[in-house]
C-alpha positions in Angstrom: 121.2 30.2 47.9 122.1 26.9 45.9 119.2 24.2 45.6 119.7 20.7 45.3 116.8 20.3 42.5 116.9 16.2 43.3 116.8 16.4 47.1 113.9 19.1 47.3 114.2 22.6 48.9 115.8 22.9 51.9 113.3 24.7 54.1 116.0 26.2 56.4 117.7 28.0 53.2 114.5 29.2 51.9 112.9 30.5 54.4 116.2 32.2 55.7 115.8 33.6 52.1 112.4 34.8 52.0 112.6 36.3 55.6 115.3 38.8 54.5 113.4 40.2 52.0 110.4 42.7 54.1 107.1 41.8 52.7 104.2 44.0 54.6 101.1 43.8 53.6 100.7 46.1 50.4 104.1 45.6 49.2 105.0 41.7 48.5 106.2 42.2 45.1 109.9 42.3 45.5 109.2 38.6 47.9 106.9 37.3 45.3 109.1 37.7 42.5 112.2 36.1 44.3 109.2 33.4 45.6 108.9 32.3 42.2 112.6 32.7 41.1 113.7 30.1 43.4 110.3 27.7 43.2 110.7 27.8 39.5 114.7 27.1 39.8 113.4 23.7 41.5 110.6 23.0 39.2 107.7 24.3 40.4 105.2 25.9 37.5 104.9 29.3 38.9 103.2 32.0 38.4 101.0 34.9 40.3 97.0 35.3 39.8 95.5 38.7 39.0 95.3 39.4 43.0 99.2 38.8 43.6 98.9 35.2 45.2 102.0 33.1 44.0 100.5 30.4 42.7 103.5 27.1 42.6 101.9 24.3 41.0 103.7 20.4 41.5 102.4 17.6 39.0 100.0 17.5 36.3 97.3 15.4 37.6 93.3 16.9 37.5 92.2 20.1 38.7 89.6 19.0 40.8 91.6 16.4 42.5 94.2 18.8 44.1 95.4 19.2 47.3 95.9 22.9 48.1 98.4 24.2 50.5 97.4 27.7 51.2 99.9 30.1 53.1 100.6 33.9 53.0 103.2 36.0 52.3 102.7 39.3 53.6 103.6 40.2 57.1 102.4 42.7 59.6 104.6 45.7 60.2 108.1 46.0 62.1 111.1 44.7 60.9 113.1 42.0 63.0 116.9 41.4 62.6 117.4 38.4 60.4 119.9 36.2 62.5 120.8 32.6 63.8 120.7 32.2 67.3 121.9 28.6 68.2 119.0 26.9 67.1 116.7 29.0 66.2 116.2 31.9 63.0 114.9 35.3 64.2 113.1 37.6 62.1 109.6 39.1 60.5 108.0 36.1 59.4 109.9 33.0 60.4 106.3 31.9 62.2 103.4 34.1 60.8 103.8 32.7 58.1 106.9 32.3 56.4 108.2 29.3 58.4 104.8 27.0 57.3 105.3 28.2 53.5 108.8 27.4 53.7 108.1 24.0 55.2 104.9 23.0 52.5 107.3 24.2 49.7 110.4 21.7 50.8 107.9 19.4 51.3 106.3 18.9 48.1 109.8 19.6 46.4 110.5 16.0 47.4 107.7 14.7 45.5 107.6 13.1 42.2 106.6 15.3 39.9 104.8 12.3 38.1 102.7 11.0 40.6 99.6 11.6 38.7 98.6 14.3 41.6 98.6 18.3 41.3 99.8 20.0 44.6 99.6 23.7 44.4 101.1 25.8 47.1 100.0 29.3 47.4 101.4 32.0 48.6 98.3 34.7 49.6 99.1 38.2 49.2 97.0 40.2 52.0 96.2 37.4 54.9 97.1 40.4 57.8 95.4 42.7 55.7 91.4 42.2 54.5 92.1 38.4 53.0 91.8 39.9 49.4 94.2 37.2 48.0 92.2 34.3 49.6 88.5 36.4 48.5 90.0 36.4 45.1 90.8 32.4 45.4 87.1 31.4 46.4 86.5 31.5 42.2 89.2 29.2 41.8 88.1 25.3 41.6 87.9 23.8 44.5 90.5 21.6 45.5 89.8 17.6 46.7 92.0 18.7 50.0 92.9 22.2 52.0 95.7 22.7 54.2 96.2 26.2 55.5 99.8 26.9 56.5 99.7 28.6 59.6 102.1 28.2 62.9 100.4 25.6 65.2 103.3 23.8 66.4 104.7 20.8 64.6 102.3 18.7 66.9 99.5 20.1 66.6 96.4 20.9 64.3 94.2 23.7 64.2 90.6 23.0 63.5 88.7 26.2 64.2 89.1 30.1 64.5 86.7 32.7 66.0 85.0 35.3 63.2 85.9 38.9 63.0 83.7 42.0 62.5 85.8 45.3 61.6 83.7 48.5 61.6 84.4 52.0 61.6 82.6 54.0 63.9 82.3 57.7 63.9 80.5 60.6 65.9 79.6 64.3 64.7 79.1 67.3 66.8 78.8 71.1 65.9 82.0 72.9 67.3 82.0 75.0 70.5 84.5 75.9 73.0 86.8 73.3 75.1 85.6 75.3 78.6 81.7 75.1 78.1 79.0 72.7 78.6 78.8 71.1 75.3 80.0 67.7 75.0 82.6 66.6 72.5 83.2 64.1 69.8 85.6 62.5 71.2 83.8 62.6 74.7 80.5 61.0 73.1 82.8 58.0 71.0 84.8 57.4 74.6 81.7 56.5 76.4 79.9 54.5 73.3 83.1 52.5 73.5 82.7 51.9 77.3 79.1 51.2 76.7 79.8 48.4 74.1 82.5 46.8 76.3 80.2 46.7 79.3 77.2 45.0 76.7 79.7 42.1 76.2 79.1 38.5 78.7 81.3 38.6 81.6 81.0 35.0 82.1 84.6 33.3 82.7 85.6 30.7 80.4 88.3 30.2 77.0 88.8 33.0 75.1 88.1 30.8 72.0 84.3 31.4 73.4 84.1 34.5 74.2 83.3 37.7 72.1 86.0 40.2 72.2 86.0 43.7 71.6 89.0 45.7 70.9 89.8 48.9 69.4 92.5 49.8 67.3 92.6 53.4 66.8 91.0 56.5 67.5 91.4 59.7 65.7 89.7 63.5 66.2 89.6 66.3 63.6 88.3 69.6 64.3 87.6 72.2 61.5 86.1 74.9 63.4 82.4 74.0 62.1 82.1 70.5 63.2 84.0 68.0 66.0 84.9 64.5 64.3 86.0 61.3 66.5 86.4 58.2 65.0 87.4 54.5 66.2 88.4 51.2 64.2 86.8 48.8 66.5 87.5 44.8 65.7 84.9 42.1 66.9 86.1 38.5 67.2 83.4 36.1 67.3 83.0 32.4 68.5 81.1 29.7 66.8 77.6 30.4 67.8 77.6 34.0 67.0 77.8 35.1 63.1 78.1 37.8 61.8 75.1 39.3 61.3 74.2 38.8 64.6 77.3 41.0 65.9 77.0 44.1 63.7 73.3 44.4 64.5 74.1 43.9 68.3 77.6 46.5 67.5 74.5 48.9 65.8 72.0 48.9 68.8 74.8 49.8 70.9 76.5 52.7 69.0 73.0 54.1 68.6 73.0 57.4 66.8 76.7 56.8 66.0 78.0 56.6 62.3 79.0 52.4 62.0 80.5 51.3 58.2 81.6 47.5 58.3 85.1 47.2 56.8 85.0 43.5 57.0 83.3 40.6 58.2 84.2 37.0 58.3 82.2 33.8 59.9 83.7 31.6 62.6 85.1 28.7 61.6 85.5 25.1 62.6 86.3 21.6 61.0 86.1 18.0 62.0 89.3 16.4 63.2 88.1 13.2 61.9 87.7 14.7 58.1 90.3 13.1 55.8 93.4 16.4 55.8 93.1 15.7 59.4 93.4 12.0 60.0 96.2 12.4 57.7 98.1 15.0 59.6 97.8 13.3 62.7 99.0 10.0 61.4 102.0 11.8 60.3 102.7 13.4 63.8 102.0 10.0 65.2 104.3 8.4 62.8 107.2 10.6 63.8 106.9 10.2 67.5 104.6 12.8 68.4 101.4 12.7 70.0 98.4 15.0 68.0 96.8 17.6 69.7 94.3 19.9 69.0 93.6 23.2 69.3 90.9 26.4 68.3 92.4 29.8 67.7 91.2 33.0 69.0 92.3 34.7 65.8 91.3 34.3 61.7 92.8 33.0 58.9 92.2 32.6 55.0 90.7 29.1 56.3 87.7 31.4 57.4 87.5 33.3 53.6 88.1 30.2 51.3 86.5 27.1 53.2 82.3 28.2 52.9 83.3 28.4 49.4 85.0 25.6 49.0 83.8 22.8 51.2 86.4 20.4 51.1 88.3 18.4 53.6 90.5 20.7 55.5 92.6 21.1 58.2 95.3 24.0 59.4 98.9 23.2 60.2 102.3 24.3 60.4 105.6 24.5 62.4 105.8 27.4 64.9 104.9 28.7 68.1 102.1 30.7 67.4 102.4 33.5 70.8 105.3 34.7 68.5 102.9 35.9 66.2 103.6 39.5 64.9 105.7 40.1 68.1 109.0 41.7 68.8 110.5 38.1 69.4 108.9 36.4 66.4 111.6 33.3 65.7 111.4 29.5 65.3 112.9 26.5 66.2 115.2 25.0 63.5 114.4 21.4 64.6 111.0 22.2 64.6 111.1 23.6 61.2 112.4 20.4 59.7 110.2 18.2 61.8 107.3 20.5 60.5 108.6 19.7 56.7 108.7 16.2 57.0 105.1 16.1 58.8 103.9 17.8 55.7 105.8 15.4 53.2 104.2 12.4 54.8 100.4 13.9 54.8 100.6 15.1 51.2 101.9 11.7 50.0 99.1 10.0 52.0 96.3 11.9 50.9 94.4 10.2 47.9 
């Protein structure tokens, strides 16, 4: 890949780049270390933190006058053919989240360097996993501004995602014989499960407000003494509900039932008229679009990192987010530019 050093990154080249190297969660080394090949090749002070985030530093201006671009790395699993395809680029990662870090590291590329303002970009190591990269970042100083790189469309801003609540639930029973009158494990966890879904409100309304229960595996073992079923059940919460709140409501309906929270994370939400958002919008604006807005039913790192934090903030990046961790996962090449520039202009504007 060649860079033009004077003219910036070129964020089709990059992320072309970093989507042909696989990069699941666990196992971003090999991505990282090319990561900081080429952003060090275009004169970015990089280096990784003692969790694995890339840490690509722009400027020399004060620590705690920083603006922060915070994407991730890692991917969920399931590789995708990398290929062009008229206008668009196919593979694992060109939206969630590849194509946003490609676009805030072209971005601030065409920046002076002696503007007086640090801009780090981070690549997180374990978003799609249990945020450890953005858990180990809440000891970092907090930066003047936040903006999360995740797909939102290049005219659009994210200010809010529902909470999640992972537990493990498990059920015990002595062993005993398929054909009699003893029920099973895996009998007992089945209707818990049914039981929880039923406790949840029925009312109609967005999904963004609603709780949502989903569980993503079940297991049984059976070792002649003792009958074990198991579920990872996942609680997504909407503003109004925390945490604590939804694993004592998950413990009164699993009753007897062995619960261990995995993880937990609040719901989140930020004000479009705080200073990362006026910005973004003006830039949109400024190149034609018209800002919307929207509230995710998913997470982020903005969830881990903004309670400790408390700055401005806002989330944005170029990409259709219903391609997220899909078969069809691919983005727009026009849209990945447009996305670049949008973040050029809001980084230059913030102060």
């Amino acid at each position: 890949m060649t860079i033009a050093v004077s003219a910036g990154l070129e964020p089709l080249a990059l992320l072309d780049a970093l989507v042909r190297i696989p990069s699941v969660t666990g196992d971003v080394d090999t991505a990282a270390a090319r990561l900081l090949e080429v952003a060090a090749d275009a004169g970015y002070d990089a280096s990784r933190d003692g969790a694995g985030n890339v840490l690509l530093t722009w400027g020399n201006g004060a620590e705690d006058d920083e603006v922060v671009l915070l994407g991730h790395l890692d991917t969920v699993p399931g590789q995708i053919a990398v290929r062009h395809d008229g206008e668009r680029l196919h593979g694992r990662g060109t939206v969630d989240a590849k194509g946003p870090l490609a676009a805030a590291l072209a971005a601030v590329s065409r920046l002076p360097r002696d503007a007086g303002r640090r801009v780090t970009v981070i690549a997180a190591c374990d978003e799609e996993g249990a945020s450890l990269g953005a858990r180990h970042l809440r000891g970092r100083v907090a930066p003047a501004q936040l903006i999360v790189l995740e797909p939102s469309g290049w005219n659009t801003i994210t200010t809010g995602y529902r909470g999640c609540v992972r537990v493990t639930v498990t059920v015990h029973r002595p062993a005993a014989h398929h054909a009699g009158r003893s029920v099973g494990a895996a009998d007992v966890l089945v209707g818990l499960l049914g039981e929880l879904q039923r406790s949840l409100p029925s009312e109609p309304g967005r999904a963004v407000d609603r709780v949502q229960v989903r569980v993503n595996a079940l297991s049984t073992h059976d070792d002649g003494i003792t009958e074990h079923a198991a579920a990872a059940v996942e609680a997504r919460i909407p503003t109004g509900i925390n945490v604590d709140a939804m694993i004592a409501h998950l413990a009164a309906v699993l009753g007897d039932a062995d619960m261990v929270v995995a993880s937990a994370c609040e719901p989140v939400r930020v004000s479009r008229g705080n200073a990362v958002a006026r910005a973004l919008a003006r830039a949109i604006t400024s190149a034609g679009g018209r800002p919307r807005y929207t509230t995710k039913t998913g997470t982020s790192d903005l969830n881990v990192v903004l309670p400790a934090w408390g700055c401005p903030a806002a989330v944005y990046g170029p990409g259709d987010c219903s391609l997220d961790h899909s078969p069809d996962e691919s983005i727009d090449v026009d849209e990945l530019r447009r996305g670049t520039d949008i973040l050029e202009a809001t980084v230059r504007s913030l102060r």
